[in-house]
N, C-alpha and C positions, 0 to 999 in steps of 0.2 A: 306453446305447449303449456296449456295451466299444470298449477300444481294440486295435486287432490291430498289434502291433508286426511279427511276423513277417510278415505281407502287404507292409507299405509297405518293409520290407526287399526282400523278395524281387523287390517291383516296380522298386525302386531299383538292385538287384544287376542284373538282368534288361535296363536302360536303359541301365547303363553296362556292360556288355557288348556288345550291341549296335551302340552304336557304336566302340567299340573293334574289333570285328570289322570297322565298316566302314570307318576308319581304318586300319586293317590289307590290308585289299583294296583300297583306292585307293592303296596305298604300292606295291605287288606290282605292282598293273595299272599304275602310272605305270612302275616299273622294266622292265615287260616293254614296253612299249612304245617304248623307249630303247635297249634290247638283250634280248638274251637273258637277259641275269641283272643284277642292282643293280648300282651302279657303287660301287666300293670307294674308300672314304676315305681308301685309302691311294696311289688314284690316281695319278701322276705323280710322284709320291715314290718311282718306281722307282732303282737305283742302276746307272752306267752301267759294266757287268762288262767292258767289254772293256780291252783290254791298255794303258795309254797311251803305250807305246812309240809313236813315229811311224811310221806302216806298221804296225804289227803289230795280225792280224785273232783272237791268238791270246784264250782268256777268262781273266782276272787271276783272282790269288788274294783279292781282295778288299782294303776299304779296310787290313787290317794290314799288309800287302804292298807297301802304296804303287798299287794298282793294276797289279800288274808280273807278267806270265805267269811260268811255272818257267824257260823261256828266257832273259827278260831280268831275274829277277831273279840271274842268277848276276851280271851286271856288274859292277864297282866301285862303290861309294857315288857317287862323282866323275860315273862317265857315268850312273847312276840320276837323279842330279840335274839335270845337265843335258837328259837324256831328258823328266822332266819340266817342267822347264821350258819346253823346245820345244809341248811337247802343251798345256802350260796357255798358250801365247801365240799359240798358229797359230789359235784364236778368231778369228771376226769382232767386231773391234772391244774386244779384250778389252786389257786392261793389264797391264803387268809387277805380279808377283806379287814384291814383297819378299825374303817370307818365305825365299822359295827363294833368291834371289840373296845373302842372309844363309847360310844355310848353304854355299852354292857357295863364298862365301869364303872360308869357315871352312877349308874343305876345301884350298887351294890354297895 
């Protein structure tokens, strides 16, 4: 009785395909049932672009900018700080932030 190594391969390759395909479609059809498209792992780790001037609806330049639109970043260092400071404490429930009232003094 030879031995067929390529068959029990081939039957082997052919098993774990198979489910791999249907591992792969019950991944799809759970996400399509959820939404329209998978939900990204990067989910809610969005970054909040707007201005943190108080009132201002303008969009910041981003975290090297301090969060600060081209408007309010022309202000002094002085009311920059202050500015955020306001935005980091108008929170519900949130606490003074140090850090900042360390630089505010440096400044003064």
């Amino acid at each position: 009785m030879p031995f067929h190594f390529d068959q029990i391969f081939n039957q082997i390759a052919e098993l774990i395909a198979e489910r791999a395909a249907r591992k792969i479609n019950e991944s799809v059809q759970r996400g399509m049932r959820d939404g329209a498209r998978a939900v990204s792992a990067l989910k809610g780790r969005r970054l909040d672009m707007r201005c943190h001037y108080p009132g201002c609806k303008n969009r910041s330049k981003g975290p090297r900018f301090r969060f600060m639109c081209e408007q309010h970043m022309k202000l002094s260092k002085r009311e920059q700080i202050v500015a955020l400071e306001t935005w980091r404490n108008s929170g519900k429930g949130r606490t003074r932030n140090r850090s900042i009232s360390r630089q505010r003094r440096a400044l003064l």
